[in-house]
C-alpha positions, 0 to 999 in steps of 0.5 A: 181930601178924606180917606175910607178911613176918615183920615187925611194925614199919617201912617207912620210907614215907609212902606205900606199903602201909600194913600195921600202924597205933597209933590212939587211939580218941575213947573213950580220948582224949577220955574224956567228956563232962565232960574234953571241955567242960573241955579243948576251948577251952584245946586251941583244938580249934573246937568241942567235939566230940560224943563219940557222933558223934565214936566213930561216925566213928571206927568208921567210920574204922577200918572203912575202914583194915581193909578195906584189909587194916590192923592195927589197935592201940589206945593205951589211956587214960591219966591225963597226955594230953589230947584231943589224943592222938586224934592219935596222929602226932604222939608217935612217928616209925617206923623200920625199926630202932625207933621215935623217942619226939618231944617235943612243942612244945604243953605240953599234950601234953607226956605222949603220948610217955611213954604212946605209949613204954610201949605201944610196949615193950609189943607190943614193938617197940624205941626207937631214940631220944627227943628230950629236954630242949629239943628239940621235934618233933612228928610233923606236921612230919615225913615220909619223901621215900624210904627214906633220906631224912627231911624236918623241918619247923622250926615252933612245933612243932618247933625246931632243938635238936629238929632237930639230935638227929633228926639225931644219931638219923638220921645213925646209921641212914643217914637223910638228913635235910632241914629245912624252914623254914616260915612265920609263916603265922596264928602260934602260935595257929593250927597250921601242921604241915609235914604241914599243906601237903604229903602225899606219896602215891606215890614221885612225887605230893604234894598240896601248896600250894606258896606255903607251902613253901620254893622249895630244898624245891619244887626238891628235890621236883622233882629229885627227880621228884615232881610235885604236885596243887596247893592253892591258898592261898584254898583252903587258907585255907577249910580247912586241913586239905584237904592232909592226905590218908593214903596207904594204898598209892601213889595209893590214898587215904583224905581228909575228905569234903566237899573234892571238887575236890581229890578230883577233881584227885587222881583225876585224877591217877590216885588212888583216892581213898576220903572218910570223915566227920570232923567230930568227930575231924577238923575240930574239933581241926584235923587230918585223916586222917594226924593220927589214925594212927601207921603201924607198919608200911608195906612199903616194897618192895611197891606 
């Protein structure tokens, strides 16, 4: 697959024009019905999805990405990932010099990376790095604020041996990298992602609740010019997916169903906001819409 602009991979955005996404189908990821009831509560998934419902969302999904012009590829099954490998975020970080194989901090999901890195080479997009050994970093916990700046959350997920290797990788490609502390919040049973209570979805807009974020990260993002839609935590603590919102170009949006006065404070905000059904891909496993998709490439330089 070759873009307009020659490129097949990169744009180190969060949220301009999303061109290129790595998805895995709940076909390939949950498998059957039979690997669902086997996995689901030692995932601490809410529930155990409904395989038919769950590829009807998911259908829909993709239906939604492509009529914003997005390429889609597809990670096959693979023997060593679990259902937790619907959510393709959090196994790679894209560069525009190549992608960073993560480690995951949730045992079970110790094989995504491996398999994510084998179709990578594949369509033959480059590993710029991996983070090994005792290192964990997950891709929840992980944006770009710019360019040239990456923003890593230090959770259950990902710790500081993970931190300072992004670092060493970063450093080498002139990437800032800014480290978030976040809170105990429910613990380790209960995933708290950075990208749990912040998404950034336009150069200068972030849905966020703030009562989870550092106060130096919040001046930052105000420095920096960044105002915010805010959550609050009774809100937030209703559904924890309600800031988890997937830009598909500055202020165009796609987020779950169901939360309308968020969507009406983004619109108001002046985003376009477009809502899919995720019940079985979403809200079970505990995720959202930016969960589900691993960019590969974004024009960074377009609107």
């Amino acid at each position: 697959m070759t873009t307009t602009s020659g490129r097949t991979f990169g744009g180190q955005s969060t949220c301009h024009r999303l061109g290129r996404v790595l998805l895995k189908t709940p076909r390939n990821a949950f498998k059957d019905s039979e690997t669902i009831q086997r996995q689901w509560a030692d995932l601490a998934f809410l529930g155990p999805p409904d395989l038919n419902e769950a590829v009807r969302e998911y259908d829909n999904f993709i239906r939604a990405l492509e009529s914003h012009g997005v390429s889609v590829e597809i990670l096959p099954a693979h023997p060593n990932t679990t259902m937790d490998s619907l959510y393709s975020y959090d196994s790679i970080l894209m560069t525009n010099h190549g992608a960073v194989i993560l480690n995951m901090g949730k045992p079970q999901r110790r094989g995504e990376p491996v398999a994510a890195r084998a179709h990578l080479v594949s369509l033959g997009i480059p590993i710029l790095g991996e983070i090994s050994g005792e290192g964990t970093l997950e891709g929840g916990d992980m944006f770009w604020l710019d360019q040239n700046t990456l923003a890593v959350g230090l959770t259950y997920r990902s710790n500081m041996e993970g931190l300072r290797q992004m670092t060493i990788i970063m450093g080498a490609i002139g990437v800032t990298v800014i480290p978030v502390q976040l809170p105990h919040y429910r613990g380790p049973s209960e995933l708290l992602h950075l990208l749990s209570v912040i998404s950034l979805l336009a150069p200068n807009l972030a849905l966020v609740n703030k009562s989870l974020l550092p106060v130096c990260f919040l001046q930052e993002l105000t420095r920096r010019g960044i105002n915010f839609v805010e959550v609050s935590s009774s809100e937030f603590d209703a559904d924890n997916s309600i800031c988890n919102v997937l830009a598909i170009k500055p202020r165009v949006c796609l987020m779950l169903e169901g939360n309308n006065i968020v969507k009406q404070r983004l619109e108001a905000a002046g985003c376009t906001v477009h809502t899919f059904k995720g019940n079985e891909i979403c809200i079970k496993g505990c995720g959202g819409p930016t969960c589900i998709t691993q960019p590969l490439l974004r024009h960074s330089g377009d609107p």
